[in-house]
Structure formats: C-alpha cells, structure tokens
N, C-alpha and C positions, 0 to 999 in steps of 0.2 A: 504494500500500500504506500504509497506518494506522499508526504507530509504535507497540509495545506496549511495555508497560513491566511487567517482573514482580518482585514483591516479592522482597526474599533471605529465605531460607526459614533459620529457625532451631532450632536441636535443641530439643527441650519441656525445659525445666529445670523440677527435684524441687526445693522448698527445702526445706530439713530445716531445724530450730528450734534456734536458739542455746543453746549449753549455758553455763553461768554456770559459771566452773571453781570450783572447791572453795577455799575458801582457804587448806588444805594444798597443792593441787597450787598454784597462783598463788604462795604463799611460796617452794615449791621452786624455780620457775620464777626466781624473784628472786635466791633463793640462790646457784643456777645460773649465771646474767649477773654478780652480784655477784662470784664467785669468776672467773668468766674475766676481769671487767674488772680485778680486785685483782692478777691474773698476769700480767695484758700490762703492765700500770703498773708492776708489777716488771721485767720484761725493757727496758722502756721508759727508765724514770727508775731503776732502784736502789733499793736495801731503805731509802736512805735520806732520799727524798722526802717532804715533807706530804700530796701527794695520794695516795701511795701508801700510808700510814699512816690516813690517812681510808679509802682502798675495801677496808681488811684489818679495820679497826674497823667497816664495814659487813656485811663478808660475817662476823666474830661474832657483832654484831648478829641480825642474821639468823639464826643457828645457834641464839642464845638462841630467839628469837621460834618457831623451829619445834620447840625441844624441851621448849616450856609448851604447843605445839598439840594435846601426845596428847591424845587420848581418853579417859576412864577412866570405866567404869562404876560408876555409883554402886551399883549391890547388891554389886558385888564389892570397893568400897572400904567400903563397910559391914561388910560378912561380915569383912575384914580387918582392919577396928577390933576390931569386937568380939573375935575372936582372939587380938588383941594387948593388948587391954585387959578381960580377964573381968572384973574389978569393978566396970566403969562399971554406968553404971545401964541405958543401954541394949542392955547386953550378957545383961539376968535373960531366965530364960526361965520364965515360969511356966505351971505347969498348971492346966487349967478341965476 
C-alpha cells in the first residue's frame, strides 16, 4: 500500500480592511489607559509619588487635548458671531 499524505484543510478566511481609528476614539482610548494607569500608581505608591504625579499630569493632559478635539461647524460659528456681534461688518445684510 502507497502512503498518502493529505493536506489539513483550512476554514476560507474573509479579510475585512483595517479601519484607521479616529483620532477622537484613539485619544479616548489613551485617556482611558492613562487614567487606569494614574489609579493603580495611586493604590500602588501613594498620592505622594513622582511617578504618580507624572500619570495624573498625563491623564489632564489628555482631558485638555480631547476637549480642543470638538468639532465645530463653521456656519454655525459664523451665524453665532454674527448674532453676537451685529455691527461687525460681516454681520450687514444687504439687499439687491
């Protein structure tokens, strides 16, 4: 008898396309770690560590950098200047 040899047979794999995450959700993401690591270094070393003062100055940090992240539409920051400022000049509205 001929010794056969058979392939191992493998399930067909989909690859689906990598998604590049948002640099909203990737800050949160950061945020997130930063703040757990800032809590264990507390339970860890004490409120009154260097390192622990560095990961609390980080997850700040961080709280800054995600709340320059909004969004803001510019017609709706427009419409709201003008609102706020009738005088300016580009608040006229004239007729043709």
């Amino acid at each position: 008898m001929a010794p056969t040899t058979t392939s191992p047979k493998t399930a067909p794999t989909t690859s689906t396309p990598l998604k590049t995450p948002s640099p909203e959700s990737a800050l949160e993401t950061q945020l997130a770690a930063a703040l757990e690591h800032a809590r264990r270094l507390t339970e860890m070393q004490g409120s009154n560590s260097v390192e622990t003062a560095l990961a609390w100055e980080t997850v700040e940090e961080l709280q800054t950098a995600k709340a320059g992240h909004k969004k803001v539409n510019p017609t709706i920051a427009f419409v709201r200047y003008c609102a706020e400022n009738p005088g300016a000049s580009e608040a006229r509205v004239y007729d043709v």
